[in-house]
PyMOL Python script that loads the backbone (N, CA, C, O; Angstrom):
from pymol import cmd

cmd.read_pdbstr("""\
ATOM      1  N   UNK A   1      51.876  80.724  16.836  1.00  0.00           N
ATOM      2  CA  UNK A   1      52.284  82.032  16.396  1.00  0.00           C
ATOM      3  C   UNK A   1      52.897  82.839  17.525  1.00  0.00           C
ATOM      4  O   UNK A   1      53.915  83.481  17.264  1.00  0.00           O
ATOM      5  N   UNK A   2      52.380  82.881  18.779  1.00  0.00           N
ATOM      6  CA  UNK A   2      52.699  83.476  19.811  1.00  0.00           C
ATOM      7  C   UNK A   2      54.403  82.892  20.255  1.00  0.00           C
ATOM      8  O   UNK A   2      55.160  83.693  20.804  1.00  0.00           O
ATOM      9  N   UNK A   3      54.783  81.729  20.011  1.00  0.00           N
ATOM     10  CA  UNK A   3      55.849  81.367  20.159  1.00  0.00           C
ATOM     11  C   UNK A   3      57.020  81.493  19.275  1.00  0.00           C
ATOM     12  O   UNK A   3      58.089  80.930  19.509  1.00  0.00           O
ATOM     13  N   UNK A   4      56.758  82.381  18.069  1.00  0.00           N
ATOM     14  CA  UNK A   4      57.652  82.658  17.200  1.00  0.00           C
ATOM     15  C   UNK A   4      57.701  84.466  17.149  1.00  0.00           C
ATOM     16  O   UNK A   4      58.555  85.075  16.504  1.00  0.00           O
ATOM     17  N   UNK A   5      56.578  85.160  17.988  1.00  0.00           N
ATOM     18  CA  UNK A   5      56.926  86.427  18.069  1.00  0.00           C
ATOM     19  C   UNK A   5      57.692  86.423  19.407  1.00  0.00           C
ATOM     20  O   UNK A   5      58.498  87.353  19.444  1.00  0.00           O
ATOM     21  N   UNK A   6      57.685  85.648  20.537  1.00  0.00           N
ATOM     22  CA  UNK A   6      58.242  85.919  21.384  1.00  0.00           C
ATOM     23  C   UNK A   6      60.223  86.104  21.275  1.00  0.00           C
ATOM     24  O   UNK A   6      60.732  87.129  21.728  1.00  0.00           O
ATOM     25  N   UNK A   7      61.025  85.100  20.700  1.00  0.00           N
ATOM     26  CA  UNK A   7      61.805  85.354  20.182  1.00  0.00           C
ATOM     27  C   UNK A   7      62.075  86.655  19.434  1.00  0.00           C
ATOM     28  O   UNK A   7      63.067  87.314  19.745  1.00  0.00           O
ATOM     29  N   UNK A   8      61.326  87.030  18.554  1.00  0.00           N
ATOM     30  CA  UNK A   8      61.500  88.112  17.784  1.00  0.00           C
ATOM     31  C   UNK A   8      61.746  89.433  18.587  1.00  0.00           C
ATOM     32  O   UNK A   8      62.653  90.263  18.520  1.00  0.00           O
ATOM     33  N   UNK A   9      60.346  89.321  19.564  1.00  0.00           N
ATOM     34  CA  UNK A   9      60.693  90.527  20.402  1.00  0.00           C
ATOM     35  C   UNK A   9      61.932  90.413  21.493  1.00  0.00           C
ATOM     36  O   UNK A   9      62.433  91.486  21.832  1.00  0.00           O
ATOM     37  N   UNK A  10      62.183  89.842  21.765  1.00  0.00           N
ATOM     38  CA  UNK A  10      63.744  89.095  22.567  1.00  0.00           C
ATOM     39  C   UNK A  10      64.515  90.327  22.391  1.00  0.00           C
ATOM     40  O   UNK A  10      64.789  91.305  23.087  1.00  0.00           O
ATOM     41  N   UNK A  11      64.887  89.712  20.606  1.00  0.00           N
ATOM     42  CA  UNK A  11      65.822  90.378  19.659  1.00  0.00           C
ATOM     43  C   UNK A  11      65.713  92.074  19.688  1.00  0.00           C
ATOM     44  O   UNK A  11      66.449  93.060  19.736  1.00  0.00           O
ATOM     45  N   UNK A  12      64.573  91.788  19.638  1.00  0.00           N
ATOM     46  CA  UNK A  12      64.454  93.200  19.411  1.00  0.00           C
ATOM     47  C   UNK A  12      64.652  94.281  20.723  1.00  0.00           C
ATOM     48  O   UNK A  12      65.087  95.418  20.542  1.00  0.00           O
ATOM     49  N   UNK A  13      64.321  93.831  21.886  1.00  0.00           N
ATOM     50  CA  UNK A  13      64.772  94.589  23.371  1.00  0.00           C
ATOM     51  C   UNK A  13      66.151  94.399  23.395  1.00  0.00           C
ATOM     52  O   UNK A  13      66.851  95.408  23.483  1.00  0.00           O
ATOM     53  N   UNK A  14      66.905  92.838  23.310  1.00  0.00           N
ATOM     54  CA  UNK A  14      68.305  93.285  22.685  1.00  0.00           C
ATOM     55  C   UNK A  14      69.084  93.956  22.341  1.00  0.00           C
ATOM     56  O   UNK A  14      70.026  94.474  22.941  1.00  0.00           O
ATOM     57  N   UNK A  15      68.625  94.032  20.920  1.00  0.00           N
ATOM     58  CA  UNK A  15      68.902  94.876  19.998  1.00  0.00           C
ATOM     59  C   UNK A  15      69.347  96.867  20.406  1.00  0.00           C
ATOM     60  O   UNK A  15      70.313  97.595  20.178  1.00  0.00           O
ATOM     61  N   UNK A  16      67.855  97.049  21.162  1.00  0.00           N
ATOM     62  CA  UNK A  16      67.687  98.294  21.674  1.00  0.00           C
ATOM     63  C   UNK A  16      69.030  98.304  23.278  1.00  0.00           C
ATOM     64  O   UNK A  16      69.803  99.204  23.604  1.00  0.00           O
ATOM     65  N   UNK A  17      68.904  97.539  23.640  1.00  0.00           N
ATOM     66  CA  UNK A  17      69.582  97.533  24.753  1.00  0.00           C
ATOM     67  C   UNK A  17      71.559  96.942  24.686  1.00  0.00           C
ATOM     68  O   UNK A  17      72.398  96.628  25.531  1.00  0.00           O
ATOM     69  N   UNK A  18      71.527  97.049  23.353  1.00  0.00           N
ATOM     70  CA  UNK A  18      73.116  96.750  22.951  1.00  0.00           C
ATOM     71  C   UNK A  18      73.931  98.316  23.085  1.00  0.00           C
ATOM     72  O   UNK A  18      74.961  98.549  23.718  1.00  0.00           O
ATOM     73  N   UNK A  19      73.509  98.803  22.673  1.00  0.00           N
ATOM     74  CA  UNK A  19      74.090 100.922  22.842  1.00  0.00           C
ATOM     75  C   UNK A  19      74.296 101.133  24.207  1.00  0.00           C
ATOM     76  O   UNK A  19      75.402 101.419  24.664  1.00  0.00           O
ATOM     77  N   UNK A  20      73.208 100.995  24.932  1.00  0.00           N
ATOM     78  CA  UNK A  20      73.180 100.797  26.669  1.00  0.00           C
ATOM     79  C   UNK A  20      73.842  99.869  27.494  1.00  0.00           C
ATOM     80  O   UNK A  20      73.917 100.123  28.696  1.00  0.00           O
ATOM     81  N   UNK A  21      74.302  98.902  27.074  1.00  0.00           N
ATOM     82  CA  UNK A  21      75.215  97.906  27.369  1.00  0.00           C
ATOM     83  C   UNK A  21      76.430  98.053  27.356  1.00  0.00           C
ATOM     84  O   UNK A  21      77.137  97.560  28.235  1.00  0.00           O
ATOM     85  N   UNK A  22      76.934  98.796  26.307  1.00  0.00           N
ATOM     86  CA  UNK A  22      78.150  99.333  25.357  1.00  0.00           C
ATOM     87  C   UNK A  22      78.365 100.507  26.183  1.00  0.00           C
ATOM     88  O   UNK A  22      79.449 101.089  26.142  1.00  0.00           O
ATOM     89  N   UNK A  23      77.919 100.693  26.535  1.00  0.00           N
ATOM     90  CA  UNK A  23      77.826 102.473  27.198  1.00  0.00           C
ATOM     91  C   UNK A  23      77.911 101.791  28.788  1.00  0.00           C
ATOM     92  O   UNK A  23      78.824 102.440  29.299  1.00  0.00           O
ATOM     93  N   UNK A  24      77.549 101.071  29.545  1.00  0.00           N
ATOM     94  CA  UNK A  24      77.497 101.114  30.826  1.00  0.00           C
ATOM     95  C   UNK A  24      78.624  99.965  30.784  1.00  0.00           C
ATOM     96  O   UNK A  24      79.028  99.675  31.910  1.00  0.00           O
ATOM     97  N   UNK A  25      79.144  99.338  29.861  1.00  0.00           N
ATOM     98  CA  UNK A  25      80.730  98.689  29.729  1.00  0.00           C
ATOM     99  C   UNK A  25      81.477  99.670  30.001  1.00  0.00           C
ATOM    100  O   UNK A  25      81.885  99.876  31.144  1.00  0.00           O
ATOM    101  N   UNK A  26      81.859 100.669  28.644  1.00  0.00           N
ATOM    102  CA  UNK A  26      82.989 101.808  29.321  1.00  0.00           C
ATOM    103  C   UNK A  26      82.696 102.296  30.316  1.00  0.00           C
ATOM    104  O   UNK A  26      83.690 102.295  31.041  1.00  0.00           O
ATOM    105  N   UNK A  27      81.690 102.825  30.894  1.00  0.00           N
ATOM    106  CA  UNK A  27      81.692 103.522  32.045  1.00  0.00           C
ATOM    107  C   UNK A  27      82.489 102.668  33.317  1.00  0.00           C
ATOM    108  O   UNK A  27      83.361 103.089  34.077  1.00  0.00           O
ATOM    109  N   UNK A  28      81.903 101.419  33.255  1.00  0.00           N
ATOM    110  CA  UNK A  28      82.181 100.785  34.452  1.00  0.00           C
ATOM    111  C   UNK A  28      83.943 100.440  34.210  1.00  0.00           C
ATOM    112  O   UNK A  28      84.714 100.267  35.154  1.00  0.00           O
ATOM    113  N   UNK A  29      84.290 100.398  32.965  1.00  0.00           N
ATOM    114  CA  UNK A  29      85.707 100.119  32.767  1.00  0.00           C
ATOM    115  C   UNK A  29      86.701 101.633  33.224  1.00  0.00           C
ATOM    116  O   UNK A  29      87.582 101.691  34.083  1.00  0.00           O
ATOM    117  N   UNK A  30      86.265 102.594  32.449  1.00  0.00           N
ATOM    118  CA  UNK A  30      86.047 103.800  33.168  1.00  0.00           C
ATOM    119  C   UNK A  30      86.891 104.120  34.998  1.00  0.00           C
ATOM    120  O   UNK A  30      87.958 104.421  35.533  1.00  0.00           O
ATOM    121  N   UNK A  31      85.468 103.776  35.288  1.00  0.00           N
ATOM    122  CA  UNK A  31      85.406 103.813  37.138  1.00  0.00           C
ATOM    123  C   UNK A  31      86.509 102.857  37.480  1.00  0.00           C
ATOM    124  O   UNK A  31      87.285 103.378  38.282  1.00  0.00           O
ATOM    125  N   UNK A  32      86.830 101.681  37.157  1.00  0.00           N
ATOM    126  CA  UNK A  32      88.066 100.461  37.810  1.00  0.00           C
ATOM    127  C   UNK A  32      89.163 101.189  36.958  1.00  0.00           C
ATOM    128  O   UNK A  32      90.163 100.905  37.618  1.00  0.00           O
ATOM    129  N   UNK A  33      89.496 101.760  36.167  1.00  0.00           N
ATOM    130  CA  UNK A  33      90.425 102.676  35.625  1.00  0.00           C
ATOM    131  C   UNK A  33      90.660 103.380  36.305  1.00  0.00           C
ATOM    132  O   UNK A  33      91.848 103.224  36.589  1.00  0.00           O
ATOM    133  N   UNK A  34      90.232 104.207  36.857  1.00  0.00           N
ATOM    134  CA  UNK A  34      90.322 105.224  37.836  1.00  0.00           C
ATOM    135  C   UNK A  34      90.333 104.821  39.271  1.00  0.00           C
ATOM    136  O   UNK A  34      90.724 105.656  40.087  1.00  0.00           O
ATOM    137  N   UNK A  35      89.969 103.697  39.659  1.00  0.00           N
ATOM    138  CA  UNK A  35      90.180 102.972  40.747  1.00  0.00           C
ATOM    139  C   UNK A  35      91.530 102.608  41.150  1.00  0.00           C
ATOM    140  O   UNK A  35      92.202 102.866  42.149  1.00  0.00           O
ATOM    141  N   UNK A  36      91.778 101.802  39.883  1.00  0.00           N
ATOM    142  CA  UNK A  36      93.647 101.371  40.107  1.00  0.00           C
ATOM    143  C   UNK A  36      94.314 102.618  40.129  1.00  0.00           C
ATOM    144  O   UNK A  36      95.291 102.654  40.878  1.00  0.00           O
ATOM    145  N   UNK A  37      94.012 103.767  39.433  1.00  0.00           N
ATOM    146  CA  UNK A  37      95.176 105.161  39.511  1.00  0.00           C
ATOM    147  C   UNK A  37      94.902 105.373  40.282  1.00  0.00           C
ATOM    148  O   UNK A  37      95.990 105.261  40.845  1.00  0.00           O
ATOM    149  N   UNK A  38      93.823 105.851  41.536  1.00  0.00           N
ATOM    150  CA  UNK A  38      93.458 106.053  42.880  1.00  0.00           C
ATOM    151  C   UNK A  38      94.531 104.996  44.111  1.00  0.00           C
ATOM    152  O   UNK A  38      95.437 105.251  44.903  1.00  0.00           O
ATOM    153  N   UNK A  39      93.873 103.906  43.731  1.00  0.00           N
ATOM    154  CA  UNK A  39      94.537 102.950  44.852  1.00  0.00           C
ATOM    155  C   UNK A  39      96.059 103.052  44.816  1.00  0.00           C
ATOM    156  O   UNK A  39      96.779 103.105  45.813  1.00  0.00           O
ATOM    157  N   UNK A  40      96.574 103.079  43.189  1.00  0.00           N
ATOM    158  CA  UNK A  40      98.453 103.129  42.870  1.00  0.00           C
ATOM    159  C   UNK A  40      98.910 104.418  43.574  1.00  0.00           C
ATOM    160  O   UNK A  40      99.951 104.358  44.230  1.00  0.00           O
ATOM    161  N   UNK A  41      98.020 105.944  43.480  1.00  0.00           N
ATOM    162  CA  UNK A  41      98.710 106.837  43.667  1.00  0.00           C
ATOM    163  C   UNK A  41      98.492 106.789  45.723  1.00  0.00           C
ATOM    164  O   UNK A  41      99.395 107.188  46.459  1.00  0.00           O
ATOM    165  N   UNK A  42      97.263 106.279  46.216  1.00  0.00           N
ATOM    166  CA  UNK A  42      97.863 106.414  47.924  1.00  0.00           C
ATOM    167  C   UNK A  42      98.817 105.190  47.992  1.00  0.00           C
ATOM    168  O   UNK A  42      99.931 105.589  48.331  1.00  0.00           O
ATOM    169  N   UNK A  43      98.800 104.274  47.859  1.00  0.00           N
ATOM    170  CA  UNK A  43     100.060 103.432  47.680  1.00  0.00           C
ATOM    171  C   UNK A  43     101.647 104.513  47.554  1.00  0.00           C
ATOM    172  O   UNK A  43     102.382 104.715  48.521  1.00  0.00           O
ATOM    173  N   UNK A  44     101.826 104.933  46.512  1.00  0.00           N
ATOM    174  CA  UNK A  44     102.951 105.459  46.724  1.00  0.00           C
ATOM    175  C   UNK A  44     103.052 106.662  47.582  1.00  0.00           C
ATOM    176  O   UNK A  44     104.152 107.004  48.015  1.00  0.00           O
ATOM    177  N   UNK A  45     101.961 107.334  47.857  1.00  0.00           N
ATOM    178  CA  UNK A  45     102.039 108.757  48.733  1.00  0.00           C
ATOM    179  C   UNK A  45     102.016 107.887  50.383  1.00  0.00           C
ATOM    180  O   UNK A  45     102.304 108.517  51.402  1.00  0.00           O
ATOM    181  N   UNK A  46     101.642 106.422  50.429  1.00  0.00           N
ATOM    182  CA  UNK A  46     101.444 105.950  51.854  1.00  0.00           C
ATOM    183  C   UNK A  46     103.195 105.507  52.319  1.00  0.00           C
ATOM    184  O   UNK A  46     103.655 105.423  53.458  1.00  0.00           O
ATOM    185  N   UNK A  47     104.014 105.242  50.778  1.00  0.00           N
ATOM    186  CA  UNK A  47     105.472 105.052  51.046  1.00  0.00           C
ATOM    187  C   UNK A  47     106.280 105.902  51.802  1.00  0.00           C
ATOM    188  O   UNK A  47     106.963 105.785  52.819  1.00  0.00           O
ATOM    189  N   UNK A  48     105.908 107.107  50.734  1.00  0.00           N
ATOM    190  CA  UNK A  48     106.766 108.244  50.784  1.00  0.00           C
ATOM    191  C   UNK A  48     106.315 109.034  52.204  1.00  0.00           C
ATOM    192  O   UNK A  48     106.997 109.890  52.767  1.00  0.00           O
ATOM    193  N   UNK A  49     105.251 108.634  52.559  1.00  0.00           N
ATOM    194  CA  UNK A  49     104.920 109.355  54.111  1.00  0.00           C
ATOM    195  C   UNK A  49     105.777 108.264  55.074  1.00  0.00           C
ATOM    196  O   UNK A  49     106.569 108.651  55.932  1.00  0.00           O
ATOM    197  N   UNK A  50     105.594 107.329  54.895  1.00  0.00           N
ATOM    198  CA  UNK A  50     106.204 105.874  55.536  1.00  0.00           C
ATOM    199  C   UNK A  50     108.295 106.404  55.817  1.00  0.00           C
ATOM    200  O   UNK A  50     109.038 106.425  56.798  1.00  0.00           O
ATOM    201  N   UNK A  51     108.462 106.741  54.291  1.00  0.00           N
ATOM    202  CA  UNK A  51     109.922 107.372  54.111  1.00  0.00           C
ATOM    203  C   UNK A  51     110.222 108.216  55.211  1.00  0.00           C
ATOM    204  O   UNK A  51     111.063 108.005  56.085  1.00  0.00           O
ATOM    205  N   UNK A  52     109.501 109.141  55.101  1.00  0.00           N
ATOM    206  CA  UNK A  52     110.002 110.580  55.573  1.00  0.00           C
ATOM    207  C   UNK A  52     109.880 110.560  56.759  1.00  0.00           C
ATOM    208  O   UNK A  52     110.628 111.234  57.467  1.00  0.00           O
ATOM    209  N   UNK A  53     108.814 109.710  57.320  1.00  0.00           N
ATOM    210  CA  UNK A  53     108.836 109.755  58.783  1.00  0.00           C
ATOM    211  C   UNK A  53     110.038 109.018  59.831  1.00  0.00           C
ATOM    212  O   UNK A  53     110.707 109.493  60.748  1.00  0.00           O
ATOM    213  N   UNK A  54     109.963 107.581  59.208  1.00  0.00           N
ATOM    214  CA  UNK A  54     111.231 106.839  59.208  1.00  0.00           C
ATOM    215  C   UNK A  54     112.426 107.882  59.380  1.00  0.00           C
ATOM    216  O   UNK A  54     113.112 107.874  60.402  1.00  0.00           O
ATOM    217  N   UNK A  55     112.633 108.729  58.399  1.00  0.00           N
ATOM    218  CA  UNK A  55     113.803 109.266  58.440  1.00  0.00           C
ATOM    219  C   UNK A  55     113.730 110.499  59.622  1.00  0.00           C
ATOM    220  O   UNK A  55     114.728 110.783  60.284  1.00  0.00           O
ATOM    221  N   UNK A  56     112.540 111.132  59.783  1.00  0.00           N
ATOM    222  CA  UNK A  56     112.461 112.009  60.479  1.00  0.00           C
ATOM    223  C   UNK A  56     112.254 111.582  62.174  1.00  0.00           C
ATOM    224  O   UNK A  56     112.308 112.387  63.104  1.00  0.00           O
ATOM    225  N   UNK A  57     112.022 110.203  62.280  1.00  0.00           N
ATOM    226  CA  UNK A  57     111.939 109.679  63.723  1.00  0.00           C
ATOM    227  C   UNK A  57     113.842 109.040  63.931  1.00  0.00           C
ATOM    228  O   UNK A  57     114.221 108.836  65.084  1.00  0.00           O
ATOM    229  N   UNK A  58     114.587 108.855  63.055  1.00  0.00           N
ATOM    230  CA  UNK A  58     115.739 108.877  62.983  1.00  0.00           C
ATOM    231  C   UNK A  58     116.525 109.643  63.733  1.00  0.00           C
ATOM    232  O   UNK A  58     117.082 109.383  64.799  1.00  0.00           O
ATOM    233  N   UNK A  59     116.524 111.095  62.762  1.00  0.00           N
ATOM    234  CA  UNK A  59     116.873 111.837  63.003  1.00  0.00           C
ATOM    235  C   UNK A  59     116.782 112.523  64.542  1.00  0.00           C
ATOM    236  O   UNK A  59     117.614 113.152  65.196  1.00  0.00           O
ATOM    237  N   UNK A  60     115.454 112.135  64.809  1.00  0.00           N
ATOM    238  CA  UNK A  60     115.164 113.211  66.339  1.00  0.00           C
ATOM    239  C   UNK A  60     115.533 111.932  67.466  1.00  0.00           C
ATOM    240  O   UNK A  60     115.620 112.365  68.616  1.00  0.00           O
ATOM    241  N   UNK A  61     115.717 110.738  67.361  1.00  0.00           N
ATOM    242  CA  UNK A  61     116.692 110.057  67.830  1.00  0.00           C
ATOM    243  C   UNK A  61     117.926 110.389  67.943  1.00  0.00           C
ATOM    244  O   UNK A  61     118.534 110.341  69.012  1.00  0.00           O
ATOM    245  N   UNK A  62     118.454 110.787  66.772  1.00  0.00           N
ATOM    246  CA  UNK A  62     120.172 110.831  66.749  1.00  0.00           C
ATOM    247  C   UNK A  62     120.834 112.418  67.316  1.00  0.00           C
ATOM    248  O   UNK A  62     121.954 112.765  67.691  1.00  0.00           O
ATOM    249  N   UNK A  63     119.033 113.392  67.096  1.00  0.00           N
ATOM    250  CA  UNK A  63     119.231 114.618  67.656  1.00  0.00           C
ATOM    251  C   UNK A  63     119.487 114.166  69.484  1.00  0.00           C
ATOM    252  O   UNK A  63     120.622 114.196  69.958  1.00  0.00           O
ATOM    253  N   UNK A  64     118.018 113.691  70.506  1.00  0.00           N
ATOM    254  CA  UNK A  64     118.164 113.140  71.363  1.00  0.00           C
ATOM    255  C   UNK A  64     119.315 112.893  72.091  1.00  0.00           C
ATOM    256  O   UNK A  64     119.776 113.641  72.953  1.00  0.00           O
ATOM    257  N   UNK A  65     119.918 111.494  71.617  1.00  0.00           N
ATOM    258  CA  UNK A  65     121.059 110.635  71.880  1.00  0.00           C
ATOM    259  C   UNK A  65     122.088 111.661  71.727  1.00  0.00           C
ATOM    260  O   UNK A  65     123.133 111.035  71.897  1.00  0.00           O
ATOM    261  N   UNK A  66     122.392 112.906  71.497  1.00  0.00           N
ATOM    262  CA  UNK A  66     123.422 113.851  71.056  1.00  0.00           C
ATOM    263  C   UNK A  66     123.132 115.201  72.013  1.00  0.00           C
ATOM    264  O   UNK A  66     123.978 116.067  72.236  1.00  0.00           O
ATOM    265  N   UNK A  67     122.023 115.201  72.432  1.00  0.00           N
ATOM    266  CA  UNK A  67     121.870 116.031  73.091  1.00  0.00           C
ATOM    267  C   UNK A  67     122.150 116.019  74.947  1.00  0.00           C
ATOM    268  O   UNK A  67     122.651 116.695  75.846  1.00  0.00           O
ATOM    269  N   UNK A  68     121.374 114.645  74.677  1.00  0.00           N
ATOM    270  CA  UNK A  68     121.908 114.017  76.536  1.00  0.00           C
ATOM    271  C   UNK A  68     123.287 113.280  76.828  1.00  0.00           C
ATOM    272  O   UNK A  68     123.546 112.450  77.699  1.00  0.00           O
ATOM    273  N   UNK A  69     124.206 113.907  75.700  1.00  0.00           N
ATOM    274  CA  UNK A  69     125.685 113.987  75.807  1.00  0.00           C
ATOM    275  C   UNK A  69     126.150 115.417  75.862  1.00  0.00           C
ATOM    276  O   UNK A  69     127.297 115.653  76.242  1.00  0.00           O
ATOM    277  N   UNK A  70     125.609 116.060  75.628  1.00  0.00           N
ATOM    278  CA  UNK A  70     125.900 117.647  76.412  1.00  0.00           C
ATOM    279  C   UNK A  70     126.061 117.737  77.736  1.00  0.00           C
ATOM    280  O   UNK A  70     125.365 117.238  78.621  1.00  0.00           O
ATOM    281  N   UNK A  71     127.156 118.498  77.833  1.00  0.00           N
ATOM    282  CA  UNK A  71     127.502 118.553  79.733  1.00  0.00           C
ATOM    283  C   UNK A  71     126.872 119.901  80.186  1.00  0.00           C
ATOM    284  O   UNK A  71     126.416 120.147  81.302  1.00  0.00           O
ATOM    285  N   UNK A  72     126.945 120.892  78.893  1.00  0.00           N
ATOM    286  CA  UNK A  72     126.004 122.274  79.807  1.00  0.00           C
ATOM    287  C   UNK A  72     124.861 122.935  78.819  1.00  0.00           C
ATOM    288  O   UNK A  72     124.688 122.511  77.676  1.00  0.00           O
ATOM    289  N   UNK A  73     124.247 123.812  79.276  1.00  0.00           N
ATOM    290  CA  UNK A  73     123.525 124.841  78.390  1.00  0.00           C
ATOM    291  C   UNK A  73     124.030 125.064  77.195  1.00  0.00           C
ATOM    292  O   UNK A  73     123.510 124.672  76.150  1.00  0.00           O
ATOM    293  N   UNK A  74     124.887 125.593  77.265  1.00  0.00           N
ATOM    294  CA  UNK A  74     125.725 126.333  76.332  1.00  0.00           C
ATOM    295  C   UNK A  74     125.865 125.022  75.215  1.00  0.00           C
ATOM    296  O   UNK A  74     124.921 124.842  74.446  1.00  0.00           O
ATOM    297  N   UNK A  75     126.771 124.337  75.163  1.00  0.00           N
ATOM    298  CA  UNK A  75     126.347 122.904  74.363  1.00  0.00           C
ATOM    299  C   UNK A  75     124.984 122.537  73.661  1.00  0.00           C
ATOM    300  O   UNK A  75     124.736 122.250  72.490  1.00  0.00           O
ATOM    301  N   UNK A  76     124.380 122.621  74.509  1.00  0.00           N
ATOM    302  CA  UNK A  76     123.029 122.143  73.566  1.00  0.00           C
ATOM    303  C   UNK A  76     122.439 123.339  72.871  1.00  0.00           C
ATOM    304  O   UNK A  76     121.821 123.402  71.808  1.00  0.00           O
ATOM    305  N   UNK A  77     122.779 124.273  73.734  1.00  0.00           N
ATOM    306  CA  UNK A  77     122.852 125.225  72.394  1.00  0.00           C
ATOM    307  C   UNK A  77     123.463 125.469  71.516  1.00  0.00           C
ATOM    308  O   UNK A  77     122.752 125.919  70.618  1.00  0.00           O
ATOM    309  N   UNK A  78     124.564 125.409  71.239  1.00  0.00           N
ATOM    310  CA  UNK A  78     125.552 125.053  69.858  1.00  0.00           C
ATOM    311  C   UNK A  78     124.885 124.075  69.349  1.00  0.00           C
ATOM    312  O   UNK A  78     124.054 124.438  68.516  1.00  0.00           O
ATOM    313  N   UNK A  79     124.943 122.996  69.541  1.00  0.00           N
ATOM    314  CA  UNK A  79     124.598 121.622  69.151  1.00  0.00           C
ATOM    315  C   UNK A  79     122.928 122.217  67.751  1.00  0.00           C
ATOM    316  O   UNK A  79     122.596 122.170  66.566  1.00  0.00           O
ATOM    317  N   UNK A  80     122.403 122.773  69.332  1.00  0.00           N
ATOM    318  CA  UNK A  80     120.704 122.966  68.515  1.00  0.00           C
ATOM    319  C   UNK A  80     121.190 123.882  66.977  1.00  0.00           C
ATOM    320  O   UNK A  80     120.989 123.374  65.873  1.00  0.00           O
ATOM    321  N   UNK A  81     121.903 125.410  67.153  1.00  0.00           N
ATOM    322  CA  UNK A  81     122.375 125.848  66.155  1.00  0.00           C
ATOM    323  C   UNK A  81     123.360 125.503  65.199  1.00  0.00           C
ATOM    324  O   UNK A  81     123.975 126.436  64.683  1.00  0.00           O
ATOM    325  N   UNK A  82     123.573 124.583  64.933  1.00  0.00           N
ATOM    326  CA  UNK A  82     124.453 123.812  64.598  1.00  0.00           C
ATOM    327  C   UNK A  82     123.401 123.264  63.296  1.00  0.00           C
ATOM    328  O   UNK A  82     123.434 123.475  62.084  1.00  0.00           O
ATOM    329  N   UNK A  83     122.194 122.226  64.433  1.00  0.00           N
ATOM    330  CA  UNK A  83     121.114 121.540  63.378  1.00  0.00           C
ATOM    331  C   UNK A  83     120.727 122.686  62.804  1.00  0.00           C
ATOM    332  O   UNK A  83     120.588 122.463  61.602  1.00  0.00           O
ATOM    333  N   UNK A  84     120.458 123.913  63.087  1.00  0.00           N
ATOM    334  CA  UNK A  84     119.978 124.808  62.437  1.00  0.00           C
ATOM    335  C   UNK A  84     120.436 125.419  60.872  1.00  0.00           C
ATOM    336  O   UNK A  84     119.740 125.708  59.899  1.00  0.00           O
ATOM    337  N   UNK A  85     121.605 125.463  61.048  1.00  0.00           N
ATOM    338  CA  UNK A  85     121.744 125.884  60.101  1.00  0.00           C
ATOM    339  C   UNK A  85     122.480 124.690  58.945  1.00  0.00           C
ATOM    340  O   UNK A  85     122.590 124.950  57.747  1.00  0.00           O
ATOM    341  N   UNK A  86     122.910 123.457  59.524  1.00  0.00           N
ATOM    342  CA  UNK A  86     122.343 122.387  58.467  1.00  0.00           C
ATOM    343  C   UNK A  86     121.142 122.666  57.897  1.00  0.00           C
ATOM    344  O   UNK A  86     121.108 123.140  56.761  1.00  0.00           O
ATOM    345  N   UNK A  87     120.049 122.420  58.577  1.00  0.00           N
ATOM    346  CA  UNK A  87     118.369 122.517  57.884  1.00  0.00           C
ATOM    347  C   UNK A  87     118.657 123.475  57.107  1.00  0.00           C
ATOM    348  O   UNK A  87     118.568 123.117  55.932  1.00  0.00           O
ATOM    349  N   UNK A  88     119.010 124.698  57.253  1.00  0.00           N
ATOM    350  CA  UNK A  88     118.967 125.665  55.974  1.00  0.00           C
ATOM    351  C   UNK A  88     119.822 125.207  54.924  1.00  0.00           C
ATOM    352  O   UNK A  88     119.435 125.134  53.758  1.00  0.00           O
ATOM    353  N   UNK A  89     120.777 124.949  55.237  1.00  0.00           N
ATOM    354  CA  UNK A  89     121.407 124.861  53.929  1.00  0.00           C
ATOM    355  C   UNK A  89     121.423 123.614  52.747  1.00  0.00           C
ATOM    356  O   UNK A  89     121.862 123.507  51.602  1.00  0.00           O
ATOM    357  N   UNK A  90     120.740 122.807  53.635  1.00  0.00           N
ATOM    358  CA  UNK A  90     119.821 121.527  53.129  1.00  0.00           C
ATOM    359  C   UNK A  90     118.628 121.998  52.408  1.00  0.00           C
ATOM    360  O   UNK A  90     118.741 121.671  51.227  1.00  0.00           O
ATOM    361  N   UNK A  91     117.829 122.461  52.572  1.00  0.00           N
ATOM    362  CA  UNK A  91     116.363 123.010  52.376  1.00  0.00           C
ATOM    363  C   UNK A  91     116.318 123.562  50.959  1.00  0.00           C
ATOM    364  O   UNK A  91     115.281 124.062  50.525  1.00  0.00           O
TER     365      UNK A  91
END
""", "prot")
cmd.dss("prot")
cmd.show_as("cartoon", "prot")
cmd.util.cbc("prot")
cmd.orient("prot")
């Protein structure tokens, strides 16, 4: 007899523990849901920092290389106001 209630009660903790199962499924599907939109979105914000810097270590190169071709003061000051008011009218 003892070997035919044991089964039964099996079923029956089962049974009780199927709602709780069901429930700690979505959750955990949930959390890796939100994992991949986490990991996708620094992925693209790690590009676009990757971008801008690239372009901005470029740039202060090509500023550089343009500047130690100036023969006086006066030159690199044009030159500097020059970038200046590019940047604004870029911006």
């Amino acid at each position: 007899m003892n070997e035919v209630r044991q089964p039964e009660k099996a079923e029956a903790l089962f049974g009780l523990a199927g709602p709780f199962a069901q429930t700690s499924w979505n959750a955990t599907h949930q959390f890796f849901d939100k994992g991949q939109s986490f990991v996708k979105m620094m992925t693209e914000w790690n590009t676009e920092v990757s971008h801008f810097l690239s372009h901005r270590f470029a740039r202060n190169d090509e500023t550089v290389g343009r500047m130690t071709k100036c023969q006086s003061l006066p030159e690199i000051f044009a030159y500097n106001l020059n970038g200046f008011r590019m940047l604004l009218t870029t911006t």
